[in-house]
N, C-alpha and C positions, 0 to 999 in steps of 0.2 A: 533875405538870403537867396530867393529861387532870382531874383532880378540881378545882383551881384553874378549868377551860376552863369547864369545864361549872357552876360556882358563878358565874361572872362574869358568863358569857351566859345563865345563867338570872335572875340582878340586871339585865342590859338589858330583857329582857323582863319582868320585874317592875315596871320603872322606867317601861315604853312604856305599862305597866297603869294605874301610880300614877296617869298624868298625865290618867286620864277619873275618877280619885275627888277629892271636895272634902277639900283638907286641916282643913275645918270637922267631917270625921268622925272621922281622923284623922291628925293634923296632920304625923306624919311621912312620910303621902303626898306631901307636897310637897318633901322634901326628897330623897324616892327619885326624885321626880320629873325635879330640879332636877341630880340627877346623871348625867342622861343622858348629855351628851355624853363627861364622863371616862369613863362605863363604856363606850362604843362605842366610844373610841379605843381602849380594852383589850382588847377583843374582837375589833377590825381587826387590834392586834399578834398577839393569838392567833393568829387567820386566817391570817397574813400565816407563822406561824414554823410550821404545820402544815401550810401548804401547800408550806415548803420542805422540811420532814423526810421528806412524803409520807406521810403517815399518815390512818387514817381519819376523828378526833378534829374532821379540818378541817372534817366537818359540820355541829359543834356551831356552832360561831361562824358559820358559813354560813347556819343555819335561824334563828339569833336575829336577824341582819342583815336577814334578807329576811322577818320577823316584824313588825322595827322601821322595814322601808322609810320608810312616809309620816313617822315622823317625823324619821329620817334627811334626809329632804326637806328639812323645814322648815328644817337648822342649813344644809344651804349648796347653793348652786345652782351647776351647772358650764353656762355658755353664754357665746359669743363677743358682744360689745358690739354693739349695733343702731341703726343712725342713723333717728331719728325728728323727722318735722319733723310740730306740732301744727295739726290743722283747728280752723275754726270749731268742729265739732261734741265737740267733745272740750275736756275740762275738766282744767285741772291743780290738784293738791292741794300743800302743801307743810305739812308737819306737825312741831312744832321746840317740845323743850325748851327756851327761850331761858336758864335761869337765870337768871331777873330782870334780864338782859343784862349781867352781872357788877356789880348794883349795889354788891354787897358788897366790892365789892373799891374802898377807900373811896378810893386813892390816884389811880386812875386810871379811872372807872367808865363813862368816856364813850367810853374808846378802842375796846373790845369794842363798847360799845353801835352806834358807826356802824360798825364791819364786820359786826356783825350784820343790822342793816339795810341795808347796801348786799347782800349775801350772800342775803336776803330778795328786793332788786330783780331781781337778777341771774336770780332763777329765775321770774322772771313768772307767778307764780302768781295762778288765777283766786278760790280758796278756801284761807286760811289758818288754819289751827290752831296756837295755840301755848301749851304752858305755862307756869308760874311765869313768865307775863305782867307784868310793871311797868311803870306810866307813873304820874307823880307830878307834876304842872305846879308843886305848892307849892314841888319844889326842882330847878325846871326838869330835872325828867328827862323830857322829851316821848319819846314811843315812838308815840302813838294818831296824832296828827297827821302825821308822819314815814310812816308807814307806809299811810294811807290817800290823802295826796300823791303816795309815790312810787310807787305801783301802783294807784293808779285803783280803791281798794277802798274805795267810799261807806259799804256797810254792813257792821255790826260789833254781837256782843252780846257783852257782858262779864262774867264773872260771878265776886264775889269769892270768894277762897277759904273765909275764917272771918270772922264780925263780931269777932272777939275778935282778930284783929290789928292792931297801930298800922297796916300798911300798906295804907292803903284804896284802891291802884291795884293791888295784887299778886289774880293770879289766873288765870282762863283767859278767851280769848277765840278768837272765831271772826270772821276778815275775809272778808266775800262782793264780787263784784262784781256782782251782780244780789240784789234786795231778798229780807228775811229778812222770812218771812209769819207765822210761831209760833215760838216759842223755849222752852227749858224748863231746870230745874239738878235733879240728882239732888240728895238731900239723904243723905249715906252718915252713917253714925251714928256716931261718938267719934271722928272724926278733924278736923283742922284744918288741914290745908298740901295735902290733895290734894280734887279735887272731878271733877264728869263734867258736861258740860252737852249738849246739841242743839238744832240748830236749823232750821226749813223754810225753804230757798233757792228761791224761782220762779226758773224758766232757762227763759225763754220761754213756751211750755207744758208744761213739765214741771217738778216738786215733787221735790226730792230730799232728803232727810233727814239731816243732817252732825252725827255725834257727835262731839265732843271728849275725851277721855277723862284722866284722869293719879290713875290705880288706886295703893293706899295705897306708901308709899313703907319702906323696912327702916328709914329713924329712927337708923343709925347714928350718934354721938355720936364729938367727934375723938377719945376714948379709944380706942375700937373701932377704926378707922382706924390709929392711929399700933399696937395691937394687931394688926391684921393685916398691917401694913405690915412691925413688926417680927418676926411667924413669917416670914413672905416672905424678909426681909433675914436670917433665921437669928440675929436680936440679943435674942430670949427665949425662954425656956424653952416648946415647945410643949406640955406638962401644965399648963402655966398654966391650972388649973378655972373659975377665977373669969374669967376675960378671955372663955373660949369659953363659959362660961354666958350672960354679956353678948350675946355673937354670937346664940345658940340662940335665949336667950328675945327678940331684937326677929325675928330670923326668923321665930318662931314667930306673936305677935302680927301680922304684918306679912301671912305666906303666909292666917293664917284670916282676917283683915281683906278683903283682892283678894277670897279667896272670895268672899265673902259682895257683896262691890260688882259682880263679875263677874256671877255671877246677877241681881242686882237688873236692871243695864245688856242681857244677854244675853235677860232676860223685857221689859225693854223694847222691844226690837227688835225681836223677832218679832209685838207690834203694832203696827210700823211701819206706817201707810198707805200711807207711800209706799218707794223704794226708796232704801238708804242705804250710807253711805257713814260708816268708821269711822276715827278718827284719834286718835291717841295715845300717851301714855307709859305702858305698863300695869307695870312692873317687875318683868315677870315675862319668862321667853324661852321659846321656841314650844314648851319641853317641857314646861309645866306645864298645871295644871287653869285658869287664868285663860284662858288663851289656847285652848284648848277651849273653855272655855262662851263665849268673848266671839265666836268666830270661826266657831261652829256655826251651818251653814248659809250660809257668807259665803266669797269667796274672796278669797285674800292678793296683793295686788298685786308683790309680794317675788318669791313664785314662782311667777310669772305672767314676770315681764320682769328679778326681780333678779339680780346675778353675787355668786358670794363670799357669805363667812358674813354680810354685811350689818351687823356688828357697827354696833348706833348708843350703846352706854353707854361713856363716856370714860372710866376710875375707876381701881381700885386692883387688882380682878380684871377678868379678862372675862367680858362677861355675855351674848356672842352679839346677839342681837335684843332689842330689851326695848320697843322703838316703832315701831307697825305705821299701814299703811291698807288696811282691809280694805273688801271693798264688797258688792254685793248681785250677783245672778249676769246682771244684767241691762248692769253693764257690762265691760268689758272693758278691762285695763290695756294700754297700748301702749309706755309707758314709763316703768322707777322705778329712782330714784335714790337711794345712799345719799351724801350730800355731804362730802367730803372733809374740808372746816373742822375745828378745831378752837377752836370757840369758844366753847363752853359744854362744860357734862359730858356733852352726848349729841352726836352727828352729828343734822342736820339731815335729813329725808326727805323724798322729794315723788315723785308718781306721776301718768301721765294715764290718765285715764278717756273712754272713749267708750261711749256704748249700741252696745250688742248686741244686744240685742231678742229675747236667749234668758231664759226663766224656771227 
């Protein structure tokens, strides 16, 4: 048991390591990364069965715990709910996978799509981000109209995902409600369904810098799916080589892809002129190297004002966090929310900002 304690919490701490190297060095960093939290829950039982036996051993899991604090942080925040009522001075974000507002779902596409958007009104948001964005007028799927009606959100930049898809509304966008002064789109290299854009909002006299972000996605295929559905359900053989090769190699592809877009987005930000404010789907959760490079120097509005592990990916595992708003140290979250819905494959987020006027 004491050689077991001491392998497991020396793997936390391993894993707390992995998550400041780029899986682009190598790639099973991000997989030691990504196992954070099952090895901390292992290391809590440890904890947890040597401090009943009373033995000395309870150290070991003790010094990895409090090794691995901040990123223990990041999986879940313990504080009582705070009623916050919004100033002029202070700005709300709301930041939302829509899933093309369930266009796909060919039977019924429009029913999602207005609880999406009322779900939208509901949060009064000053500044929205949203991915896998759709509006299509050629087959009356309005979303752009809808949404800048029912919130008072004049400006908007749109930016499609790939030329190379038949969908020329699908993609990301940003709703402002005071005017968009520059705008710009990362151009990430071999991928097609995900992109990063930014834009400069005047709010008065002040410039503030709003990323959108939706970092390379795993590309799972329903094969994979209905393969991990059935280890889950115990209905195939888990030696199945070829099924978990499948998994490996799009995780693989997928973790050195974020890399690589994470630094891109992360060297953009730090020449920011102005001070900014981050939003997105990055698919990765706050143990990895994505969310290190993307988050460095920036603070998380999550644990700042969140409760609970904040889980926003709806799916097939749980994936903890995988969509943040991060911002610049200048302002200060007063209240964030992870929103209940479920009406797409992510929970909806939204958070308020106010300046701070700390650097």
């Amino acid at each position: 048991m004491l050689g077991l304690t001491i392998t497991v919490s020396a793997s936390l701490v391993g894993s707390f390591g992995a998550s400041y190297l780029s899986p682009q060095a190598f790639w099973p960093f991000w997989f030691l990364a990504a196992s954070f939290p099952v090895l901390a829950c292992i290391v809590i039982v440890f904890q947890l069965y040597w401090l009943v036996v009373l033995r000395w051993p309870v150290l070991v899991p003790l010094v990895a715990l409090i090794v691995c604090y901040t990123q223990l942080n990041r999986l879940v925040q313990f504080r009582l709910p705070e009623e916050s009522i919004k100033t002029e001075k202070e700005i709300s974000f709301l930041s939302y996978n829509v899933h093309l507002f369930d266009w796909f779902n060919w039977k019924s596409p429009w029913q999602k799509r207005k609880q999406i958007l009322e779900q939208i009104q509901t949060s009064h948001p000053d500044i929205i981000c949203l991915q896998e964005y759709f509006h299509s007028p050629a087959k009356s799927f309005i979303t752009l109209d809808s949404i800048i009606s029912q919130n008072g959100l004049k400006h908007f930049y749109f930016e499609k995902y790939s030329s190379k898809s038949s969908l020329t509304g699908l993609g990301m966008i940003v709703f402002s409600r005071w005017p968009i002064i520059n705008k710009g789109k990362f151009n990430f290299e071999n991928t097609r369904g995900n992109s990063a854009i930014w834009a400069d909002i005047l709010k008065e006299n002040d410039t503030i810098r709003v990323y959108n972000l939706h970092l390379e996605s795993n590309r799972f295929r329903r094969a994979d799916y209905t393969f991990i559905k059935d280890v889950n359900d115990g209905d195939t053989e888990i030696e199945d080589s070829e099924g978990w090769k499948n998994i490996i190699r799009r995780l693989k592809k997928a973790a050195n892809m974020r890399a690589n877009q994470a630094d891109e987005v992360a060297n953009h930000i730090v020449k920011s002129p102005y001070p900014v404010v981050v939003c997105g789907d990055f698919n990765d959760s706050p143990c990895t190297y994505t969310y290190n490079r993307v988050s460095s120097g920036l603070k998380d509005s999550f644990l700042e004002k969140g409760i609970g592990f904040g889980q926003t990916y709806i799916g097939i595992a749980p994936a903890f966090r995988i969509d943040y708003i991060l911002h610049s140290s200048v302002f200060e979250a007063t209240s964030y929310e992870t929103h209940p819905e479920e009406l797409s494959d992510h929970h909806a987020i939204s958070a308020v900002l106010k300046f701070s006027g700390k650097n």
